[in-house]
C-alpha positions as CSV (number, residue, x, y, z in Angstrom):
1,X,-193.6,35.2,-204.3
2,X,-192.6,37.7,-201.7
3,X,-193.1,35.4,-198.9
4,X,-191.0,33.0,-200.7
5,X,-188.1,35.2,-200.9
6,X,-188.5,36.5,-197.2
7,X,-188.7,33.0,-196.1
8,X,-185.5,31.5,-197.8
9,X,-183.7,34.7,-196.9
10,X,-184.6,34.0,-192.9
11,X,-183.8,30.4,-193.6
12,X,-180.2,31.4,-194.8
13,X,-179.6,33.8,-192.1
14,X,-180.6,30.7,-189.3
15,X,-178.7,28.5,-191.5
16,X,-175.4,31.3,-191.3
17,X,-175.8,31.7,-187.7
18,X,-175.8,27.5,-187.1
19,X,-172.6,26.9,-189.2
20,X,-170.1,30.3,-187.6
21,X,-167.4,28.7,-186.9
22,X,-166.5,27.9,-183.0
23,X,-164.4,30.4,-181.3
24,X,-160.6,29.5,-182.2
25,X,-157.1,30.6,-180.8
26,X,-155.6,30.6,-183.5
27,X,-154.1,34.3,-184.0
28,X,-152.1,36.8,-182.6
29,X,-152.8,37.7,-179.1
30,X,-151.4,40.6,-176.9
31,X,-149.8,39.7,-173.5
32,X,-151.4,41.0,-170.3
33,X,-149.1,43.8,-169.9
34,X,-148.3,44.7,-173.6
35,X,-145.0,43.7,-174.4
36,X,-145.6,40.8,-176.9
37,X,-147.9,39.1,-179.0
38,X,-148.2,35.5,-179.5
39,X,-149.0,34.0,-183.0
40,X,-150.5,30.5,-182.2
41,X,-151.9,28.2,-184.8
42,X,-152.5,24.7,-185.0
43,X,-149.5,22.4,-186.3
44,X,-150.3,18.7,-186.9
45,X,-153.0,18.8,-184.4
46,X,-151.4,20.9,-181.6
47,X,-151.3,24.4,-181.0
48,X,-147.8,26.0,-181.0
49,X,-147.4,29.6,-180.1
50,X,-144.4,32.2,-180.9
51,X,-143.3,35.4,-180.2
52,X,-144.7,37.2,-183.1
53,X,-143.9,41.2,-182.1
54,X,-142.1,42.8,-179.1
55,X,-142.2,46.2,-177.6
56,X,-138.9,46.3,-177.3
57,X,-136.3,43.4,-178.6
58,X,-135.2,41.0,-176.5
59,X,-132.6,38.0,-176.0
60,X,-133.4,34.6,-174.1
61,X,-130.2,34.9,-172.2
62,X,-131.9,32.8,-169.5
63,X,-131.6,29.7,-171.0
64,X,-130.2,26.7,-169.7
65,X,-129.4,25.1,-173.1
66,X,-126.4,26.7,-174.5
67,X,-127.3,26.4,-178.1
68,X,-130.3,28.5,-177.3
69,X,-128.8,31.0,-174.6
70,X,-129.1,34.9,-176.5
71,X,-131.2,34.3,-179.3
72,X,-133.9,36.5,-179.7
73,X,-137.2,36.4,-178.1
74,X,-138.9,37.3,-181.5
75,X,-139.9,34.1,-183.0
76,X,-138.9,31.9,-180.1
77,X,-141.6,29.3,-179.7
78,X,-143.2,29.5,-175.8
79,X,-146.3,27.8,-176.0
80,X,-145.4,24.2,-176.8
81,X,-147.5,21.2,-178.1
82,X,-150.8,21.8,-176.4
83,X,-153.4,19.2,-176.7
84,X,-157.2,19.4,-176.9
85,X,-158.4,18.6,-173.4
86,X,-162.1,19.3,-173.2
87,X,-164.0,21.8,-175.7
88,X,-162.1,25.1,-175.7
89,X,-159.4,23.8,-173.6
90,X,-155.7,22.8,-174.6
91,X,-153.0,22.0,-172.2
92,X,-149.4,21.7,-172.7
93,X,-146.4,23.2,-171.7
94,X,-145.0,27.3,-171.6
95,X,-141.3,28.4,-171.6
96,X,-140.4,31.8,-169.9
97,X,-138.1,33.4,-171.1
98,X,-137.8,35.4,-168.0
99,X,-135.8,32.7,-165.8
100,X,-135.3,30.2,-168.4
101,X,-138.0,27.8,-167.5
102,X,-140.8,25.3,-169.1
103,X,-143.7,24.9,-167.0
104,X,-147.1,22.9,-167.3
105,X,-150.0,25.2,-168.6
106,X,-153.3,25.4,-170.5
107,X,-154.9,27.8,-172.2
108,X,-159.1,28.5,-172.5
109,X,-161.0,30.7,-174.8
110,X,-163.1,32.7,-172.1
111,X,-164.7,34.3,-175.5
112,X,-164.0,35.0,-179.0
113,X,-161.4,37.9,-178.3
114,X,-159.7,36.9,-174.5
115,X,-157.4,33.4,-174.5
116,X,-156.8,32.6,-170.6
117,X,-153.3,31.6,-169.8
118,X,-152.8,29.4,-167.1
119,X,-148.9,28.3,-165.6
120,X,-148.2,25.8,-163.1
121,X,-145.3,24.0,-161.0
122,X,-145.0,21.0,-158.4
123,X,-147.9,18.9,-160.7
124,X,-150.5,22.0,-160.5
125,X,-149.8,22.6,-156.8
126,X,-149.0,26.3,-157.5
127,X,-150.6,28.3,-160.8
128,X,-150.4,31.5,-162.1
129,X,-152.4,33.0,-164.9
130,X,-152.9,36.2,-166.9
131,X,-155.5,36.8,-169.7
132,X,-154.7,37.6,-173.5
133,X,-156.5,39.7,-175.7
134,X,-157.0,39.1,-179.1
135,X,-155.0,41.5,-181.5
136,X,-157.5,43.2,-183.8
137,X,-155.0,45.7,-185.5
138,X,-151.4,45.0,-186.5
139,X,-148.4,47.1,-185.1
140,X,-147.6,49.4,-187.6
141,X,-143.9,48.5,-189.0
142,X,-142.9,45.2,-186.4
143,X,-140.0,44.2,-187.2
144,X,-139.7,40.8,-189.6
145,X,-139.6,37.5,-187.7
146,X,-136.1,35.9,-187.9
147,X,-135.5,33.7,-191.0
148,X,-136.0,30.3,-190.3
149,X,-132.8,28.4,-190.4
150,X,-132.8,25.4,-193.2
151,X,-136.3,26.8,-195.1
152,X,-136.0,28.4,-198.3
153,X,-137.0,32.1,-199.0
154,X,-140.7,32.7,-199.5
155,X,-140.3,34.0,-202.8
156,X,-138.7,30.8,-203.6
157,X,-141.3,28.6,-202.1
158,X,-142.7,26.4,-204.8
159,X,-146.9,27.3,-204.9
160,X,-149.4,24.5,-204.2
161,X,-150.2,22.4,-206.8
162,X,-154.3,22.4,-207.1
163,X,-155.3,19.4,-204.9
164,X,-152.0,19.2,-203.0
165,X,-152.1,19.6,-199.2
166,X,-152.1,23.1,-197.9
167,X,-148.3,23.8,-196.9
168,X,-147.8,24.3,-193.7
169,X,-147.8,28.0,-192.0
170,X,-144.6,29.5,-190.8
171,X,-145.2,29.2,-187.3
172,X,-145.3,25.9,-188.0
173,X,-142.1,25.7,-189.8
174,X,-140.1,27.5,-186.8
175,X,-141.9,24.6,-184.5
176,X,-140.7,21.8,-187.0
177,X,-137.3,23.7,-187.0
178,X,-136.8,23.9,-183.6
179,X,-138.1,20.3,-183.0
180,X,-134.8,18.8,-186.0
181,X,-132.9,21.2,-183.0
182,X,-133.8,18.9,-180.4
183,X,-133.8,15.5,-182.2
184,X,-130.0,16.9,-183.4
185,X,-128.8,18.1,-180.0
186,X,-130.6,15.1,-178.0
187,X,-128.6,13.1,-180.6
188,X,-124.9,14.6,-180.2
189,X,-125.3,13.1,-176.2
């Protein structure tokens, strides 16, 4: 009976190890030089990523679109719609804040805990990149992410019904938000 027991409790450990789940970006990661993390998580089959804490607060004053010049950094979406492109590999685009720019870029799990970053310009002629570490433990007090214009108040967020679709995360309501942004400003032209 022993040998019983030993044997279905090796078989559930194999079984465990088989079924972990593949490495995912989805998280918060810190910046390679420490100023920002970036909360990235999957919305409608891309991965979005936003400005989740800063060292310091900060203004995208940079911004060539005048409805978007000096609003803060915190929340600001920067990685934008990145698309599965081979196993652990997505590719979209990134905005910098720093000079007001979008550029082509993809990002690679090298492991579990370090996301590769990877920016380019002229069609890939000319990339940078910088590696991001996952963020294990919170900052102690950040300061609350900017409501998100046209969504109600958590608290008055209607639950899930049981059976209902999950509702979608709050990153991916700031990317939706920004998005009816766009669609409303590419409309007014």
């Amino acid at each position: 009976m022993k040998r019983l027991f030993a044997s279905a409790a090796i078989l559930s450990l194999l079984a465990g190890t088989a079924l972990a789940a593949e490495p995912s970006p989805i998280g918060d990661w810190l910046v390679k030089e420490g100023y920002a993390h970036i909360r990235i998580d999957n919305c409608n089959g891309k991965l979005w990523g936003i400005v989740a804490w800063e060292k310091a607060p900060g203004f995208d004053n940079e911004n060539p679109d005048p409805a978007k010049k000096g609003r803060p950094i915190l929340g600001m979406p920067i990685l934008l719609a990145m698309t599965p492109t081979e196993p652990n590999k997505w590719e979209g685009e990134i905005y910098n804040s720093n000079n007001g720019k979008t550029y082509s870029a993809n990002v690679s799990l090298l492991n579990e805990d370090t996301l590769k970053l990877q920016g380019c310009v002229l069609g890939g002629i000319f990339c940078g990149g910088e590696n991001w570490t996952r963020v294990k433990t919170p900052p102690v007090n950040p300061a609350p992410l900017p409501p998100i214009k046209g969504a109600a108040p958590p608290a008055k967020q209607i639950a899930a019904k049981k059976g209902a679709p999950p509702q979608p995360s709050d990153l991916c309501l700031r990317i939706a938000d920004e998005a009816a942004a766009i669609e409303r400003s590419n409309a007014k032209k």
